[in-house]
N, C-alpha and C positions, 0 to 999 in steps of 0.2 A: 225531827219528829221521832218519838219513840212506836213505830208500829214494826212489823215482821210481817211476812207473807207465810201463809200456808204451806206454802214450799218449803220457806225452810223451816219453820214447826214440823214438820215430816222428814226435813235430812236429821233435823235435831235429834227426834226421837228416834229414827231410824239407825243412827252412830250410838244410841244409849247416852245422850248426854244430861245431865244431871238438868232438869228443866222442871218446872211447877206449875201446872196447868191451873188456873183459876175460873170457873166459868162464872158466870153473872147474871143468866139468863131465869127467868123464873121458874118453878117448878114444873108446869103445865107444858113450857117448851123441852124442859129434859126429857119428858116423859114421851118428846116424839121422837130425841135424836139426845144422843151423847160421846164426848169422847173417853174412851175406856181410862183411867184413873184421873182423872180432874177433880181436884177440889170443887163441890158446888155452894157459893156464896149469893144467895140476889142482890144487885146491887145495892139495894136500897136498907138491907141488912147491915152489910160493910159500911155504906157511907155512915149509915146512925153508931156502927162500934156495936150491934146486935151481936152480929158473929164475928169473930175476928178468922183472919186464914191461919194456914197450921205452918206457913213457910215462913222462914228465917228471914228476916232483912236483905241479909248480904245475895240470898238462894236467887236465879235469873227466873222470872214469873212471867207466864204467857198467859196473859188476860183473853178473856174471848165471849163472845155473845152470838145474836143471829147474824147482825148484818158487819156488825165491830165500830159501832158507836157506842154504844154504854159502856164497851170494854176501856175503848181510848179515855172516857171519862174517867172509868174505874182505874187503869192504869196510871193516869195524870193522880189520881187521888191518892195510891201508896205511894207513886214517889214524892209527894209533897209530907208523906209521913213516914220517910227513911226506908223504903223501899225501891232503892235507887236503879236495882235491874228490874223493875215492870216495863212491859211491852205488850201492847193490844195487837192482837190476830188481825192483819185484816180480811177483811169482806166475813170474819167470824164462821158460825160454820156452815153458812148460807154458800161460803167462797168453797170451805173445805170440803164440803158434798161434791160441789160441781168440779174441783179440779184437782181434789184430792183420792175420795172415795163415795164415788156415783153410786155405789151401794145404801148410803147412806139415806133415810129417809130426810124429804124438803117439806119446809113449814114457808 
């Protein structure tokens, strides 16, 4: 499975490693909670080629949503189109609120 945990999205960024936040969550959900530089694409934009993302092929993409099912879909959907390091956040930032930064506002 290609999924990641919050944790290490958080050791990732925390080492400075070159990583490409993609969110996929609708407008209305960023507007309660976000993470600070993420690409925001809604899924349903990306799957139609609406928007495309601004990351590189090769570039390592951490997909992520609320709970991290749209993500895992959205993830499955660039590596089937040569984006072969996508990886979905799990528990999305439903997990990362709770066990990353409690700070954060929950939807």
């Amino acid at each position: 499975m290609f999924e990641v945990s919050v944790e290490e999205v958080k050791r990732l960024l925390d080492a400075d490693q070159p990583i490409w936040l993609l969110d996929v969550r609708e407008p209305q959900e960023l507007a309660i909670c976000a993470l600070p530089g993420a690409e925001h694409i809604p899924m349903l934009h990306l799957f139609t080629g609406t928007v495309q993302t601004k990351a590189q092929q090769d570039d390592p993409i951490i997909v992520f949503c609320h709970h991290g099912i749209r993500s895992l879909e959205a993830a499955q959907y660039l590596r089937i189109n040569g984006y072969g390091n996508a990886f979905s956040m799990s528990g999305g930032v439903h997990a990362w609120a709770a066990r990353v930064d409690p700070s954060m506002n929950r939807y």
